[in-house]
C-alpha positions in Angstrom: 296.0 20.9 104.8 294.0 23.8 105.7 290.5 24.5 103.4 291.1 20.6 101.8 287.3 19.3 101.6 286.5 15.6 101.5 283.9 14.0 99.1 281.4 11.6 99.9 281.8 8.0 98.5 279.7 7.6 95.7 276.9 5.1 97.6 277.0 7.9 100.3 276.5 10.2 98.2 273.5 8.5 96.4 271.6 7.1 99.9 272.3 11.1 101.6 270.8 13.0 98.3 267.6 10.2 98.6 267.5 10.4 101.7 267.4 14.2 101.6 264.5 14.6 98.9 262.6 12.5 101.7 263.6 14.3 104.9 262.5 17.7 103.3 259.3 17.0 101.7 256.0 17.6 103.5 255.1 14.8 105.8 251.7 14.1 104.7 252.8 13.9 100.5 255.4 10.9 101.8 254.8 8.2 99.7 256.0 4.9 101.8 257.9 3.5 98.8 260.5 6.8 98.7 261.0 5.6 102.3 261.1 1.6 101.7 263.8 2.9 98.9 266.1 3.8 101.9 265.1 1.5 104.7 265.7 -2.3 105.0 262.6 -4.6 104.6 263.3 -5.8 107.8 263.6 -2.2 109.5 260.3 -1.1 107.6 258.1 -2.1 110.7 256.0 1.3 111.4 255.4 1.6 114.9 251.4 2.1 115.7 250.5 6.1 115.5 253.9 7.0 114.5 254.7 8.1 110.2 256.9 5.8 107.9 259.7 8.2 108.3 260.8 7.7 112.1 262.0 4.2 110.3 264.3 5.9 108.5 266.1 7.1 111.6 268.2 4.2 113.1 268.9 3.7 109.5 270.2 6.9 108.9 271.8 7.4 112.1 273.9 4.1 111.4 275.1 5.7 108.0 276.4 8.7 109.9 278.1 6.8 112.5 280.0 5.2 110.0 281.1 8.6 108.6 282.1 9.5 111.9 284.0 6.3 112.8 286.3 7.8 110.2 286.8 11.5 111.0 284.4 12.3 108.0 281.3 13.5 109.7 281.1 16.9 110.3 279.3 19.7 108.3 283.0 21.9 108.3 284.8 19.1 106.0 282.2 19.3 103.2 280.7 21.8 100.9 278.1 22.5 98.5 275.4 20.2 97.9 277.2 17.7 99.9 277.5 19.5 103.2 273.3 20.5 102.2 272.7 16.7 102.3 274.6 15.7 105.3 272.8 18.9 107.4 270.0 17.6 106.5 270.7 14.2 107.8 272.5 15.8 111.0 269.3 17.7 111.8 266.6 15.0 111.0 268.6 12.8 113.4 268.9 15.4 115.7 265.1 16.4 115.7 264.2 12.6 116.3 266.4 12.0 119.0 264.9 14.5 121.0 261.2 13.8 120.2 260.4 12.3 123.5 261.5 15.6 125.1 259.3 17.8 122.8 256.5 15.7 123.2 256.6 16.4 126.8 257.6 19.6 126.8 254.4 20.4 124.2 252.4 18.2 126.8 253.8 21.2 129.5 253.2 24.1 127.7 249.5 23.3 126.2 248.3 22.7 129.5 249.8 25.1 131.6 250.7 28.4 129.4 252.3 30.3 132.4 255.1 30.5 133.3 256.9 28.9 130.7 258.9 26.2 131.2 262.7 26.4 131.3 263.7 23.5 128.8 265.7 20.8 130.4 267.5 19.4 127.4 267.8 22.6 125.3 271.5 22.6 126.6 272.4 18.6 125.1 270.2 19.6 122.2 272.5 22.7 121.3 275.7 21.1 122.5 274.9 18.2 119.8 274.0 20.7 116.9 277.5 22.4 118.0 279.5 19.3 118.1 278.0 18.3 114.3 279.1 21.7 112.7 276.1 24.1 113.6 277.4 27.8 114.9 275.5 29.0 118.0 273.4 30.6 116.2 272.8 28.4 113.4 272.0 25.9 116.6 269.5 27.8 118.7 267.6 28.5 115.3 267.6 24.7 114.6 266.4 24.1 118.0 263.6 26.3 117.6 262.7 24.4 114.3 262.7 21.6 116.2 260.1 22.6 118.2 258.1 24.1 115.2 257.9 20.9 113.3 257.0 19.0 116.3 253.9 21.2 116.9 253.0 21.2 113.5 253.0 17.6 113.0 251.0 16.8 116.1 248.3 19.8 115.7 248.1 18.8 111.7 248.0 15.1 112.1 246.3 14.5 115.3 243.4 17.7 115.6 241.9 16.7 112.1 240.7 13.6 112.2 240.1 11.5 108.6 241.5 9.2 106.2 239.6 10.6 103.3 241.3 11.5 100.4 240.1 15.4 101.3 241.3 15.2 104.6 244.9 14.4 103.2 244.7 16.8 101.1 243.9 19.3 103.9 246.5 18.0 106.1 249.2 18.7 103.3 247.7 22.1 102.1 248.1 23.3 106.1 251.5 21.6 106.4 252.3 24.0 103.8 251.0 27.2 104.6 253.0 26.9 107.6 256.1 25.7 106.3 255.7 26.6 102.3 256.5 23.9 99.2 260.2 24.2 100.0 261.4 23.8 103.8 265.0 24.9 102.3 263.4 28.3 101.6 261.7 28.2 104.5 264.7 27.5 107.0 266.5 29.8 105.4 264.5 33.0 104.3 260.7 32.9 105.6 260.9 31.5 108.7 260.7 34.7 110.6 258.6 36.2 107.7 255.3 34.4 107.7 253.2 37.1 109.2 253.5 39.1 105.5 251.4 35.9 104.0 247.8 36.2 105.5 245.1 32.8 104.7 241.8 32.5 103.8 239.5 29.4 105.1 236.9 28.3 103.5 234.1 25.6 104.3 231.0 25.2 105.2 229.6 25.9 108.7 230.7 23.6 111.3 233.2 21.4 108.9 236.3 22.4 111.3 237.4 26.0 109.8 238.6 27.2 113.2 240.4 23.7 114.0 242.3 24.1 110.3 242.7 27.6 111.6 244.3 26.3 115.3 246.8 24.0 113.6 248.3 26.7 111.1 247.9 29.1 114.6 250.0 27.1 117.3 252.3 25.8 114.7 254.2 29.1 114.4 258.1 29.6 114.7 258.7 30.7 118.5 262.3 31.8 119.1 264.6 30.3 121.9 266.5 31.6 124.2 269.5 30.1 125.1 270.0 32.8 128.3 266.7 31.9 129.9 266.5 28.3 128.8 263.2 29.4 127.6 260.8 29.7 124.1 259.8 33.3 124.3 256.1 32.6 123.7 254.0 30.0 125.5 251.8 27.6 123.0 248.6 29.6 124.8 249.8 33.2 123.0 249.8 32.2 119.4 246.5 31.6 118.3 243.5 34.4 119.2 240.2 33.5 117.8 237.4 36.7 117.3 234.0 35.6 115.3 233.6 38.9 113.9 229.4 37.6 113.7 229.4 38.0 117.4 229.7 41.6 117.7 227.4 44.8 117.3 229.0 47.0 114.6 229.4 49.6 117.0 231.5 47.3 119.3 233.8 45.6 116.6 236.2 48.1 115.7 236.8 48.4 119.9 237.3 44.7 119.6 239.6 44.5 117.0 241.7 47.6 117.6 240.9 48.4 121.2 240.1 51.7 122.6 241.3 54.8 124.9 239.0 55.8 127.7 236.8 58.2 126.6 236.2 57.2 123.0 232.9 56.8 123.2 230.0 56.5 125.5 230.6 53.5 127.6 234.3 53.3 127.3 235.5 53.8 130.9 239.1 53.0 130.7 241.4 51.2 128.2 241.2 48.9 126.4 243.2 46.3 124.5 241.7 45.1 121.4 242.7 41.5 120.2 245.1 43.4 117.5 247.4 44.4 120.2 246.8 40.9 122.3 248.5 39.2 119.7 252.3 37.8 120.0 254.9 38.9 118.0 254.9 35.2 116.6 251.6 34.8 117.1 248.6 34.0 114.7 245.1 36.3 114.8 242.0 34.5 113.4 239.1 36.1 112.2 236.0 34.1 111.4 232.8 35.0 109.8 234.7 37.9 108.0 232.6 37.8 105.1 230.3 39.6 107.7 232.9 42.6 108.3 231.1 45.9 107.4 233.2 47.6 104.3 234.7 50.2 107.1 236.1 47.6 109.0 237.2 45.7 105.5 239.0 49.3 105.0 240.4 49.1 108.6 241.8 45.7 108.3 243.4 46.3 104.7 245.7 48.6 106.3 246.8 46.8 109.0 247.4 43.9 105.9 249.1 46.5 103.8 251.3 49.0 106.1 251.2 46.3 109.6 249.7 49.1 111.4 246.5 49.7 113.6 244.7 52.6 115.8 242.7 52.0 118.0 239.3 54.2 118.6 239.9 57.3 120.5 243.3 57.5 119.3 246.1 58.7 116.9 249.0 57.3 118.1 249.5 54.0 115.6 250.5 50.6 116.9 252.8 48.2 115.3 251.1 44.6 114.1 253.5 41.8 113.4 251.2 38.8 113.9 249.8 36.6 110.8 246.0 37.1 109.9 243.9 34.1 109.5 240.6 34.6 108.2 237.9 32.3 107.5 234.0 32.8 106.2 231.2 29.8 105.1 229.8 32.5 102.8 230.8 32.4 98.7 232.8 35.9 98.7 232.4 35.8 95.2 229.2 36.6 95.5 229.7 39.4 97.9 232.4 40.8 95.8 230.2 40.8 92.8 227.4 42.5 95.0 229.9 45.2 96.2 229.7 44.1 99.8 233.6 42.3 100.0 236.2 44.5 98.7 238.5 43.2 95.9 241.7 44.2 97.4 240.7 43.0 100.8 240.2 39.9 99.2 243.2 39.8 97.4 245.5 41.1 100.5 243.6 38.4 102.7 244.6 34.7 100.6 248.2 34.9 99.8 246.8 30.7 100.4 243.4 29.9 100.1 242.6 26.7 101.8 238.7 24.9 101.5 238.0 22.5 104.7 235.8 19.8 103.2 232.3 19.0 104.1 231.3 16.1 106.0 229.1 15.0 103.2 232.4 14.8 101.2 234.5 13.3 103.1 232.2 10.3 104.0 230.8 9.9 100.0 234.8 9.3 99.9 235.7 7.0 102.7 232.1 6.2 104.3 234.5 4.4 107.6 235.6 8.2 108.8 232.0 8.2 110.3 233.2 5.3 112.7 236.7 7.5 113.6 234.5 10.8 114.3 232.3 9.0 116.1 235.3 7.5 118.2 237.1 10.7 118.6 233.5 12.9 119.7 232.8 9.9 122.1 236.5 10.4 123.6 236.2 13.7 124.0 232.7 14.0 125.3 233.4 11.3 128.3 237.0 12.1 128.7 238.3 8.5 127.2 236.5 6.1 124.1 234.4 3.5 125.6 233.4 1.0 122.9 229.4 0.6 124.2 229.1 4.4 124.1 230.8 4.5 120.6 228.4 1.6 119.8 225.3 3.0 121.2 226.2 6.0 118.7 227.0 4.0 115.6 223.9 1.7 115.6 221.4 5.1 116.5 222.9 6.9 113.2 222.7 3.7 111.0 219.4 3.1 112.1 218.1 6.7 112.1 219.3 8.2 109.0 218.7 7.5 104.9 222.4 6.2 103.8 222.9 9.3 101.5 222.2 12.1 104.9 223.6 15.4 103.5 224.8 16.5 107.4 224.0 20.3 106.8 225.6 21.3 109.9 228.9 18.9 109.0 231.1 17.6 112.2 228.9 20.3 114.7 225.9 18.6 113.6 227.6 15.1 114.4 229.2 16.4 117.9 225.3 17.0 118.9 224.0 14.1 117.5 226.0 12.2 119.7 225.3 13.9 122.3 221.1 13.8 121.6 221.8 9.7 121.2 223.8 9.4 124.7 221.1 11.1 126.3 217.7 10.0 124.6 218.7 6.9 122.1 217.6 8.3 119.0 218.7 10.8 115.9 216.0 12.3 113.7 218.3 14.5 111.7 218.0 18.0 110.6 214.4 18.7 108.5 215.7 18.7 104.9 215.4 21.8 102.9 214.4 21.1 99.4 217.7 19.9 97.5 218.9 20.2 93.7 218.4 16.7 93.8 214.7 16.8 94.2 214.0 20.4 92.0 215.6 18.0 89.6 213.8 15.2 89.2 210.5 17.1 89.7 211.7 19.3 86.5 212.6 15.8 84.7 208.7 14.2 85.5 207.1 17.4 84.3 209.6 17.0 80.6 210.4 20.6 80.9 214.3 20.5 80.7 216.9 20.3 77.3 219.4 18.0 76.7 221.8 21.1 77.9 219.8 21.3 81.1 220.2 17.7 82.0 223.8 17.7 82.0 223.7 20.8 84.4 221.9 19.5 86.8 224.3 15.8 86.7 227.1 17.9 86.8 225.4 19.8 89.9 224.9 16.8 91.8 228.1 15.3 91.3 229.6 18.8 92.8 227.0 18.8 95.5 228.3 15.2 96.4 232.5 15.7 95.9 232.8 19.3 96.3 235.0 19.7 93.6 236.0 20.1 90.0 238.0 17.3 88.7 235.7 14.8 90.2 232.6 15.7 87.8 235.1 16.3 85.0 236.7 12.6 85.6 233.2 11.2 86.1 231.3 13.0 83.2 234.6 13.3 80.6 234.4 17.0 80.6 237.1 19.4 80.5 237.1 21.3 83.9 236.3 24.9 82.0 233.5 23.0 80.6 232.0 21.7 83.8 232.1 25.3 85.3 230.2 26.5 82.6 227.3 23.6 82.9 227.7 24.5 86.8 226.6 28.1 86.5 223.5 27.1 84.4 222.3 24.4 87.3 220.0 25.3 89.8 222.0 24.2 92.7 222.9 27.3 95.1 226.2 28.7 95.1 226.2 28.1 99.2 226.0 24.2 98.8 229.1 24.2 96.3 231.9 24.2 99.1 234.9 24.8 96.9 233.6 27.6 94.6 235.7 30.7 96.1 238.9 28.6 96.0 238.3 26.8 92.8 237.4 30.6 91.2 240.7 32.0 92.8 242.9 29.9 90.6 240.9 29.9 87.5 239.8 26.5 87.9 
């Protein structure tokens, strides 16, 4: 009878609505037990280098065999919630099967940007979605998905190396600035939206800001195009990097916002500023803007606010439908308090704020990430690991530097270290500036601080270790409001507290 729905069988129901919560969580907040829930203990083998939840797929996969076996598999016979779940099955199936073809085609694109590559099994991949319930369009937007999650996983999980508990965090705060808390919403409302929600990085220098930056960058959405058998924009076109530090202030607005011939002395003919270079579904990254002059801070707000630019020499406007990442080591507090960085810059800049951990942090968590950065510099540096070189490395840094090393210039100052080892044997370090740690004890011999002082300047070294909050509040029993306060009284400078712009941002 025509419009008679079917209902699932009430295990189905219960294994789809699990399986569900799992399939649309963030990848990196996966706790293996919701997975071991679903999977059989003898199916719960996890493949080297792959996540808990590719297990899940023959499982699932099985279940909706069975439902097709007997005529009761496709999206059109269901509704509500129960046609959500089974969509959600029929497209993490779907997205797994063709991994092996994304993989390569990702392996295509990032090493050879143009032209692009017509996709050889976009026409299987949309026939499937077809065949399962998808319309055409509903298909070709999947497909496009596909290709988004796949590049977000691999840039996310595989360009930021670390196991530290700070590293996961980072990976899941990027896997959600691309994607948002809810991939529902996401699928369905932002995912040709993202370039209104602009990102702020912090970190100190050389901790990775422009890698976090890259990942959220070449993870956009790219739309197919089922007429071409092509994604409209290579992996090369969504990501432009400008160090705003690098530039004169009488070259950076031409850089930004390019210029007509004649502008100004100098400017011979045209020219495109990185404003106009940017995709449609691309990603622009500004670092260092904490050094951006308030002109240009007024310049940029209004390409945040109205999505429209002109360059010098000009007064035609042109359109800007990018996303703006932005990322600065300086504490913009500070520089907001000194009337230097614009409040509603600021606030138009970190609809997300994320804070890339120091090196210092992440190995006072996990003290073995040393041995995996090593590993990965090594790899990189003589195109494959070699376990003397990564050796050779190891030993030199154990032998060279005190245990508690602060690495002031984080994974940049390792990257050179390893390369001063390969070439002379030996690592000095960096000359160490005079710390909180030794102004400190120094104060302590000469019996000049109060009880009041003393706790600052614990609860400053703890923060100077951890980099953040709840870590001195858990270790001293303080409330987090209270450890701020202590904080502000210590003598440890603002620069060397690598979470304070983000932990001020949300009141923390």
């Amino acid at each position: 009878m025509a419009g008679t729905r079917l209902q699932l069988e009430a295990d189905e129901r219960q294994f789809l609505a699990a399986a569900s919560d799992v399939i649309m969580a963030n990848p990196f907040e996966i706790d293996r037990r919701q997975v071991a829930a679903l999977v059989p203990a003898s199916a719960l083998a996890i493949p080297n280098g792959h996540h808990a939840l590719t297990t899940l797929f023959p499982v699932l996969l099985a279940r909706l065999d069975r439902l097709s076996q007997r005529n009761a598999g496709s999206l059109t016979q269901y509704a509500g919630e129960e046609r959500q779940w089974l969509a959600d099955a029929r497209l993490f199936c779907g997205y797994h099967r063709f991994l092996p073809e994304l993989d390569r085609l990702i392996d295509q694109e990032s090493t050879q940007p143009r032209p692009l590559t017509p996709v050889a099994f976009a026409d299987e991949a949309l026939a499937l979605l077809r065949e399962q319930g998808f319309d055409q369009t509903e298909a070709v937007r999947y497909f496009g998905l596909f290709y988004q999650l796949r590049r977000a996983y691999r840039f996310i999980d595989g360009a930021l190396i670390g196991s530290s508990p700070c590293m996961q965090q980072l990976r899941r705060a990027l896997w959600n600035n691309v994607f948002g808390c809810d991939m529902r919403v996401y699928e369905r409302y932002l995912w040709n939206r993202m370039e209104d929600f602009s990102t702020l990085i912090l970190g100190e220098t050389g901790s990775g800001k422009g890698s976090a930056a890259a990942a959220i960058g070449r993870s956009v959405f790219i739309p197919f195009d089922p007429a071409s058998h092509r994604f409209q924009h290579g992996i090369a076109d969504t990501f432009i990097a400008v160090n705003l530090a690098e530039f004169p202030e009488s070259l950076i607005e031409s850089e930004l916002f390019g210029h007509r011939k004649g502008a100004f002395t100098g400017a011979v003919e045209d020219h495109q500023g990185v404003f106009a270079r940017c995709s449609p579904y691309g990603s622009l990254f500004l670092d260092e803007i904490g050094d951006a002059s308030l002109g240009v801070q007024i310049k940029l707000l209004r390409v945040l606010q109205e999505r429209a630019f002109t360059p010098v020499g000009s007064h035609k406007p042109q359109r800007f439908s990018g996303r703006v990442i932005a990322a600065t080591h300086q504490a913009l507090a500070e520089l907001r308090q000194q009337g230097k960085f614009r409040p509603d810059f600021f606030y138009r800049l970190c609809s997300d704020t994320i804070t890339v951990p120091s090196l210092r942090q992440r190995l006072a968590e996990t003290p073995a990430e040393l041995d995996l950065l090593v590993d990965a510099l090594v790899a990189r540096l003589l195109g494959s690991s070699r376990s003397e070189a990564v050796e050779l490395v190891l030993t030199a840094l154990h032998r060279d530097l005190p245990a508690d090393y602060p690495w002031p210039g984080n994974v940049r100052e390792l990257e050179q270290a390893a390369r001063r080892i390969l070439l002379t044997g030996r690592y000095a370090g960096e000359p160490a500036a005079p710390t909180a740690s030794d102004a400190f004890w120094q104060q302590m011999q000469a019996g000049t601080l109060d009880a009041r002082s003393v706790l600052a300047q614990y609860c400053a070294l703890l923060y100077q270790r951890c980099g953040n909050y709840e870590h001195v509040a858990r270790q001293t029993g303080l409330d987090r409001r209270t450890v701020r306060k202590y904080l502000s009284r210590s003598i440890l400078p603002q620069q060397q507290m690598p979470g304070s712009d983000a932990d001020r941002q949300h009141g923390q």
